[in-house]
N, C-alpha and C positions, 0 to 999 in steps of 0.2 A: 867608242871613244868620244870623248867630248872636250870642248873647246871652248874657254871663255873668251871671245872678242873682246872685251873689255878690259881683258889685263895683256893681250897679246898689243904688242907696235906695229903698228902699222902695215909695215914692208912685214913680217909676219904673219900681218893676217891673209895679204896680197900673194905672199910663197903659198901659204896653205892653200889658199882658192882656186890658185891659177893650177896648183900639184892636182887637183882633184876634178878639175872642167878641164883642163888641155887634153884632148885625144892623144894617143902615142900608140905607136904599134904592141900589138901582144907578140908577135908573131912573122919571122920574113917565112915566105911561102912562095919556093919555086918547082920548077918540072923539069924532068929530064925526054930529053929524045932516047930513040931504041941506043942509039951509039952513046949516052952518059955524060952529052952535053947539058949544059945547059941552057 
């Protein structure tokens, strides 16, 4: 996919960069004890 910065505003191109460099989780990852707690 490609993307011309130069026809995108501004705040666009800021949504687009920040969507793709911000870390965010893939994945919650918890354990249980023998009794199914958590």
């Amino acid at each position: 996919m490609l993307f011309d910065f130069e026809v995108l505003a501004p705040e666009n191109r800021y949504k687009l960069l920040v969507a793709t460099v911000v870390p965010r989780p893939i994945a919650w990852v918890v354990t249980r004890d023998l009794d199914g707690r958590l």
